[in-house]
C-alpha positions in Angstrom: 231.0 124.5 145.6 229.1 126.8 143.1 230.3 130.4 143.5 227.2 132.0 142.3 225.1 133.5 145.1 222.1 132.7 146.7 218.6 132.8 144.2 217.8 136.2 144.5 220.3 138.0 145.0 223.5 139.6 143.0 226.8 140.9 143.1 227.1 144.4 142.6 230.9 144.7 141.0 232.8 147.5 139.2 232.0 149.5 136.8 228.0 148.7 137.7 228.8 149.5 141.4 230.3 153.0 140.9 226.7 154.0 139.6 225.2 152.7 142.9 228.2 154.7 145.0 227.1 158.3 143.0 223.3 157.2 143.9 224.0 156.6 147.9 226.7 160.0 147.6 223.7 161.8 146.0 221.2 160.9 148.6 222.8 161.4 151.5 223.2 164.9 150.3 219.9 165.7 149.8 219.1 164.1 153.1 221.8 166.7 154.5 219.8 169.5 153.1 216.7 168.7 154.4 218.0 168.1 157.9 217.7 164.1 158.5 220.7 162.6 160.0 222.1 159.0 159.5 220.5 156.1 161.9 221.8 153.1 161.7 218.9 150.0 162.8 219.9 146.4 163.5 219.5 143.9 160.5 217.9 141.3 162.2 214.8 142.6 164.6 212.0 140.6 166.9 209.3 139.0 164.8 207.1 140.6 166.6 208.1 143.8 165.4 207.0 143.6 162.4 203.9 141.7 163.1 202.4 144.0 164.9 204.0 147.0 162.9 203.5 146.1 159.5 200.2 143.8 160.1 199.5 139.8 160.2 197.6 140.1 157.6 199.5 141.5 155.1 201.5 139.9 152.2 204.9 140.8 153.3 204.2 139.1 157.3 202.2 136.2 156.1 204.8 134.8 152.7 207.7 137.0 152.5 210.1 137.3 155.9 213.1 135.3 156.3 212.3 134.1 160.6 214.3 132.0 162.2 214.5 131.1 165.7 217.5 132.1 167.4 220.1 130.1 169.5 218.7 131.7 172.5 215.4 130.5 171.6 213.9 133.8 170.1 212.2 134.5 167.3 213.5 136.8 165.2 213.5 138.8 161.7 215.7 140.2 158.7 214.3 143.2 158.1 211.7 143.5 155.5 211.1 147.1 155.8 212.8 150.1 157.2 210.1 152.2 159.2 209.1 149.8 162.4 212.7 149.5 162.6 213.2 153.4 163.2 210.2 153.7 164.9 211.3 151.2 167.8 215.0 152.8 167.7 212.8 156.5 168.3 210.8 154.9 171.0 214.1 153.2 172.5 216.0 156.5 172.6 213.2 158.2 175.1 213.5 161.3 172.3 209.9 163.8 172.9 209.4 166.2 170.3 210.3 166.0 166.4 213.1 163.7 165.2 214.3 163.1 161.8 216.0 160.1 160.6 217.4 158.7 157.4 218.7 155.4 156.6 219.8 153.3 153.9 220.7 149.1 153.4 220.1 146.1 152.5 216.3 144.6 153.1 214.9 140.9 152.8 211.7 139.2 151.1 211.0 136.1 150.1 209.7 136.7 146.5 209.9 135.1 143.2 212.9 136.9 141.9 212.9 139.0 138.6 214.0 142.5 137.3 214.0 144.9 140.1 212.2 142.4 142.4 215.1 141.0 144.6 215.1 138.7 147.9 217.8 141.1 149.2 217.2 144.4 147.9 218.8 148.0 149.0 216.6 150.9 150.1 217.2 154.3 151.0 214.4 156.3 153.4 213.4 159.3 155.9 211.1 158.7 158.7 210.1 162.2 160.4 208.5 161.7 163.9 206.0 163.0 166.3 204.7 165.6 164.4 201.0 165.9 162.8 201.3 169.0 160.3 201.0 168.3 156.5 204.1 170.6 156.2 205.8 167.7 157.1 204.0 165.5 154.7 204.8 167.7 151.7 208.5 168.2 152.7 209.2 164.4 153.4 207.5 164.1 150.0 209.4 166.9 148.1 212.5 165.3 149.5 211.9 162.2 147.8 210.7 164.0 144.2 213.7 166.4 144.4 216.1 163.7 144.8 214.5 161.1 142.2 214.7 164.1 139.7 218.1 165.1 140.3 219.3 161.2 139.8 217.4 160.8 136.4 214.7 158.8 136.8 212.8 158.8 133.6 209.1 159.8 133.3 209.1 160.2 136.9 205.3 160.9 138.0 204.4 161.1 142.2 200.9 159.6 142.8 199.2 160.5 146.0 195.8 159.2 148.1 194.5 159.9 151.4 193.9 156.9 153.5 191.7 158.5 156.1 192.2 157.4 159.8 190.3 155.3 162.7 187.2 157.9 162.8 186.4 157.6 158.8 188.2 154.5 157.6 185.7 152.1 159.3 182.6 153.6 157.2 184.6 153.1 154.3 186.0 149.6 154.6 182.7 148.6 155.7 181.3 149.8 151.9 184.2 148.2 150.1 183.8 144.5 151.7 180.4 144.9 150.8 181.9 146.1 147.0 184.2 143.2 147.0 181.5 140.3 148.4 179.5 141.5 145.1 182.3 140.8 143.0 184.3 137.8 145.1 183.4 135.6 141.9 185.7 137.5 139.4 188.7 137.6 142.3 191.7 135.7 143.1 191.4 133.0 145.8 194.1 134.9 147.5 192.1 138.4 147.5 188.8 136.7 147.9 190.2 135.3 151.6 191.7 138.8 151.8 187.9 140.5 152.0 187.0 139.4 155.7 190.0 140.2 157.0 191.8 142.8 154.6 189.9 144.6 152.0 191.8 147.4 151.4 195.1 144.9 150.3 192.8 143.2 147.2 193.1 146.9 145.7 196.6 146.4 145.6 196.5 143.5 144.3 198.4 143.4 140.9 195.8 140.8 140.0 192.7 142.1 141.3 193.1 145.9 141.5 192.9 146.9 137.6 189.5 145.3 137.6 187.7 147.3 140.4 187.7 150.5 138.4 184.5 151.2 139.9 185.3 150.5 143.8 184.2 152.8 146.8 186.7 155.8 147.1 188.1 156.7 150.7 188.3 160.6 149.3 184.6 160.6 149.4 184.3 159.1 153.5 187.0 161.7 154.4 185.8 162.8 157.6 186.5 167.0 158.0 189.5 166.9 159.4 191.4 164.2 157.2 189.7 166.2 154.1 191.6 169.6 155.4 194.7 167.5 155.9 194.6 166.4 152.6 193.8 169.6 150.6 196.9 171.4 152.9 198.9 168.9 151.4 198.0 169.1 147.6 197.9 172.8 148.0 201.5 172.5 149.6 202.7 170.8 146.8 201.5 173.0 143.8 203.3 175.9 145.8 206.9 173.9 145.9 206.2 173.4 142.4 206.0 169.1 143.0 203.3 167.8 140.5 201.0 164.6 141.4 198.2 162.7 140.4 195.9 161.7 142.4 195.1 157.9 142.7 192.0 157.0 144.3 193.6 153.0 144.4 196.7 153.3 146.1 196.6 151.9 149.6 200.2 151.1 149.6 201.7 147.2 150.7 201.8 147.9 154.8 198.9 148.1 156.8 200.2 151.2 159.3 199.4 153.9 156.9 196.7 156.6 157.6 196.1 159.9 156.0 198.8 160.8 153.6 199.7 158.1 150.9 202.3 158.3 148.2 204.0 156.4 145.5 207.0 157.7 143.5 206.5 155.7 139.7 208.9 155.5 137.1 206.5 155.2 134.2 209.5 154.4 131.6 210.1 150.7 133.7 207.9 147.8 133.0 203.8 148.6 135.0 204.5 145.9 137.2 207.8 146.7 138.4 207.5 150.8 137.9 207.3 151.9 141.5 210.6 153.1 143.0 209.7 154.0 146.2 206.6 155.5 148.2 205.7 156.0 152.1 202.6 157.9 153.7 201.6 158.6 157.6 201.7 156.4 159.9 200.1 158.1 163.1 199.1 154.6 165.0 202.3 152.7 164.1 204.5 153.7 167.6 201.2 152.6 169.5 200.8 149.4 167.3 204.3 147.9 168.3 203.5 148.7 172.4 204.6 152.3 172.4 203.5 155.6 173.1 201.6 157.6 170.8 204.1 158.7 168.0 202.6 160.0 164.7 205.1 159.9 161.7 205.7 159.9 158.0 208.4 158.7 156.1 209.5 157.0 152.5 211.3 154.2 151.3 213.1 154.2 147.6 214.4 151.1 146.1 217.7 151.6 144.9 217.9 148.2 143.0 215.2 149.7 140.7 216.1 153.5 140.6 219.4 151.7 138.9 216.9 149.9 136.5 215.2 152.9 136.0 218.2 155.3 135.0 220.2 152.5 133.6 224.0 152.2 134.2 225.3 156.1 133.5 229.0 154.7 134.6 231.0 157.7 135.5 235.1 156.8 136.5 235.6 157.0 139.9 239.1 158.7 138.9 240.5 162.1 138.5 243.7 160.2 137.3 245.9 157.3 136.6 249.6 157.7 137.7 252.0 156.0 135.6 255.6 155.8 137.1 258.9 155.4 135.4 260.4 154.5 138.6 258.7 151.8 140.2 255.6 151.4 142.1 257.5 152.6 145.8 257.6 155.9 144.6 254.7 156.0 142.7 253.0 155.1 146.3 254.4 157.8 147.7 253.5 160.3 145.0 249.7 159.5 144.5 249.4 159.5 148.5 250.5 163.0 148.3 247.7 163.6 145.6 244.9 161.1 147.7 245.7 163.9 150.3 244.6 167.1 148.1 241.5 165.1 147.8 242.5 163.5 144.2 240.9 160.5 143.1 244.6 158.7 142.0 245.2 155.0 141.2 248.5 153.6 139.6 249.9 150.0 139.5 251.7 147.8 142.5 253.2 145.2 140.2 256.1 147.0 138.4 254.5 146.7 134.9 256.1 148.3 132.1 255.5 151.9 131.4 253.3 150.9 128.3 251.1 148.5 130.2 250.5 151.1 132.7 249.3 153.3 130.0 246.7 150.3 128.8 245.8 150.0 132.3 245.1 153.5 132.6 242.9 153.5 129.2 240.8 150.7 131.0 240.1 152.3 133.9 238.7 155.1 132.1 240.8 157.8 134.0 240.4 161.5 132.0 244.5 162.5 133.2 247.3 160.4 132.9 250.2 161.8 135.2 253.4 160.4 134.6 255.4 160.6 137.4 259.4 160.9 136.0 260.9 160.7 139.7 261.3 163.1 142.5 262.5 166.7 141.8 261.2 165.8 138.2 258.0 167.9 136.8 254.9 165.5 136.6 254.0 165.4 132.9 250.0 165.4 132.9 248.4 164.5 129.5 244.6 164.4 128.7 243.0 164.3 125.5 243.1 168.3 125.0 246.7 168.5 125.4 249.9 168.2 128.0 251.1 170.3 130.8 254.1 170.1 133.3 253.8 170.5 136.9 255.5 170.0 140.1 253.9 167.0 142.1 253.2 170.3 144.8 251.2 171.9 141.9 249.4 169.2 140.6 246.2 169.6 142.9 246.0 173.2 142.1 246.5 172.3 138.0 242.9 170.0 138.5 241.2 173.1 140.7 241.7 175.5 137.8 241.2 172.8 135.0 237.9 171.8 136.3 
């Protein structure tokens, strides 16, 4: 059997992997900060889920889910998306009132596989529910700039659109099909069958959206209140110091979103693969998949291309290799002493020679060597400065005051 695994999708091994653990360590601290706690959603949800949720009509629904039927007969899902997922675990818990979530994991599309475009893909998110206020759209979407800046991505630039909702979004879809039957010659058979039932999707086309420079705006059909939304939020932003542009095309992939829009870019990746993650409101999404009326807003980020984006900045996960003179039993016992003061130790099972420890060390990249002489004995711990000597008990405190 071939031990490669399935078409699109990879192995994430040492060294690589160690970036990915900083980029999950550094995001569930700044989901810490801003108060959204860890849910964990099923892999594997009702088809009907995301049918209604993310819409029939869209891309992602009609080509891209991996369904299967069951052994008990049901239809069901791997996940393609994160938010109807939380959305059905709020409404399951019977929570009224705000609730914050975040999440993180591995997703599933069917998709022609290239750089950053994966058939099993990780992604990290917030979803922040039943509440209306564009307080909460500007700090879910701080959250995401804050921690996309901290990480490194490179010419990081945060694009932001209202969508309008079920008052004004009717006027305006009505103009754009109108827009789009004018032009239907000069479109893709796919966005051409996409203008009865889904306008808005042919201006995220990757094809088709370039060319309609001159398309209907949804900014100008804002009715009042979607207009003051909107300006609370921009406003919002300049005061926490997050810059955007505003992008009069983005709609966004999923047909729940209303109001609020927003697309984190990396403008340093390739333009067809530069989004790392975006989100927007989705105030009809809870109702959509049989709920109660639930308004939300969340994001999703693509870890598979915030890697591609920052490149692999490989860090060792060690504060120090222990190389024994006595064997590996008691070098066991000494680095569990160390793991215990919260030092990241590693040191070899296999008995090697003193000098292949010391190659082995050298490999794994580890800043400190410790040689460990046998109890009683002072550990001698050598970096690339210098030496000191230490009792194993004073080890831990030797790091504190080094670092």
């Amino acid at each position: 059997m071939s031990f490669q695994p399935p078409k699109g999708t990879d192995d994430v091994l040492a060294p690589e992997s160690e970036s990915w653990r900083a980029a999950l360590r550094q995001w569930e601290s700044w989901a810490e900060r801003y108060g959204y706690p860890l849910v964990l959603i099923p892999v594997i949800e009702s088809t009907d889920l995301f049918e209604r949720g993310v819409g029939n009509t869209t891309e992602v629904v009609t080509k891209q889910m991996y369904t299967f039927t069951d052994q008990g007969g049901r239809s069901v899902t791997l996940r393609p998306e994160g938010t109807a997922g939380v959305v059905r675990a709020f409404l399951n818990s019977g929570h009224q009132g705000p609730w914050k979530a975040a999440y993180s994991g591995p997703f599933f599309r069917y998709e022609r596989p290239q750089a950053g475009r994966r058939r099993q893909f990780f992604q990290v998110g917030v979803e922040y529910m039943d509440v209306e206020s564009p307080e909460a759209d500007a700090e879910v979407i701080e959250l995401g700039f804050r921690y996309l800046t901290d990480i490194g991505v490179p010419e990081l630039e945060l694009t932001i659109n209202s969508l309008g909702d079920s008052e004004c979004r009717p006027v305006f879809v009505d103009e754009l099909r109108s827009y789009l039957r004018a032009k239907e010659s000069e479109l893709t058979d796919s966005s051409a069958e996409l203008i009865d039932k889904n306008p808005l999707r042919v201006l995220d086309s990757k094809a088709d959206g370039p060319k309609l420079v001159d398309h209907p705006r949804m900014i100008d059909h804002l009715c009042d209140s979607c207009t003051e939304h909107h300006e609370t939020v921009k406003r919002l932003l300049a005061e926490l110091e997050v810059p955007y542009v505003e992008d009069d095309g983005l709609v966004r992939g999923l047909d729940y979103y209303t109001r609020t829009a927003f697309e984190y870019v990396g403008r340093a990746l390739d333009a067809a693969q530069n989004a790392v993650g975006g989100g927007g409101r989705y105030d009809g999404l809870a109702e959509a998949i049989g709920g109660r009326r639930a308004p939300g807003v969340g994001f999703a980020l693509g870890v598979d291309r915030i890697m591609l984006s920052v490149g692999q900045e490989i860090d060792t996960p060690l504060d120090a290799y222990l190389v024994s003179e006595t064997g590996p039993a008691d070098a066991l016992i000494a680095a569990s002493s160390l793991r215990r003061d919260g030092l990241r130790v590693d040191f070899d099972t296999e008995g090697r020679s003193v000098k292949a420890q010391f190659r082995t060390a050298s490999r794994a990249g580890a800043p400190v060597v410790l040689v460990w002489r046998g109890d009683g004995q002072p550990v001698d711990i050598q970096t690339r400065d210098g030496r000191a000597e230490r009792p194993l008990e004073e080890v831990s405190s030797w790091f504190r005051t080094a670092r």
